[in-house]
C-alpha positions in Angstrom: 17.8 209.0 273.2 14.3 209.4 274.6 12.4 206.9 276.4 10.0 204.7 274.8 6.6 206.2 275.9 4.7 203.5 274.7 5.9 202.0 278.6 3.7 204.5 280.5 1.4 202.4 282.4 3.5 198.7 281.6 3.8 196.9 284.8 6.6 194.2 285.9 5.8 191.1 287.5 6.3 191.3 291.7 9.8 190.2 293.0 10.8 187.5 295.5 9.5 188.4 298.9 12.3 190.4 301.5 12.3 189.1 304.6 13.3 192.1 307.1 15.6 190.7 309.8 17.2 192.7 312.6 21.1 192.3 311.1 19.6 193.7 307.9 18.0 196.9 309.7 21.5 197.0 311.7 23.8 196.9 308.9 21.4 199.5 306.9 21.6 201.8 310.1 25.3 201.8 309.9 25.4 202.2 306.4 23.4 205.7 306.8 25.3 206.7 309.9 22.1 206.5 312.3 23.1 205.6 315.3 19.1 205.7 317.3 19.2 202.8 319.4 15.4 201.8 318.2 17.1 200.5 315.0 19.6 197.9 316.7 18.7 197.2 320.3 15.7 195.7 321.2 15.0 197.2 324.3 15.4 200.3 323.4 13.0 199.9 320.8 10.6 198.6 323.2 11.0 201.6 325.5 9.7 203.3 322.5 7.0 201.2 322.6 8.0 198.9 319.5 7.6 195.1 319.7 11.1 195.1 318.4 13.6 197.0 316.8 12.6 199.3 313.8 14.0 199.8 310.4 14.8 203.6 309.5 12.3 205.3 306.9 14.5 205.1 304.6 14.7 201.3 304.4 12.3 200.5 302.0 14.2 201.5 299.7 16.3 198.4 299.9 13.2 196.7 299.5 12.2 198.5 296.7 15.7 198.5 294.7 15.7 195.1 293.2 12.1 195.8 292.0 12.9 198.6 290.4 15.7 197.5 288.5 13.4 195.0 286.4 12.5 198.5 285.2 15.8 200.0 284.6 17.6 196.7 283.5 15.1 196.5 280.8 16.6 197.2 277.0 13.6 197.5 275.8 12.9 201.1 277.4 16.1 202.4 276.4 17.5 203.6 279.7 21.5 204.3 279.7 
């Protein structure tokens, strides 16, 4: 079944704000099998010149996954 391209251009309202902590950017790290230091010791990260540690690019898309599932979640488009 095709999509319903009358949602082009329909926008969902925002979700609940993510509040980044180090433990998530750890356990993310691990997840991915990066090991840089930058993303779980502090010091290292400042040695880098970071005010703390840093998430991985590759993070937002943690953020971005329960925001996009209003979209796919939605039984109106027809998604399967």
């Amino acid at each position: 079944m095709a999509l319903d391209q009358a949602f082009v251009g329909r926008t969902y309202p925002p979700t609940a704000p993510y509040e980044v902590g180090r433990e998530k950017i750890r356990e993310f790290a691990e997840a991915v099998g990066d090991a840089n230091p930058a993303y779980t010791d502090t010091e290292a990260a400042k040695a880098l010149g970071h005010p703390d540690v840093i998430a991985p690019p590759t993070f937002v898309f943690s953020i971005t996954f329960k925001a996009a599932g209003q979209v796919v979640e939605d039984p109106q488009l027809g998604l399967d």
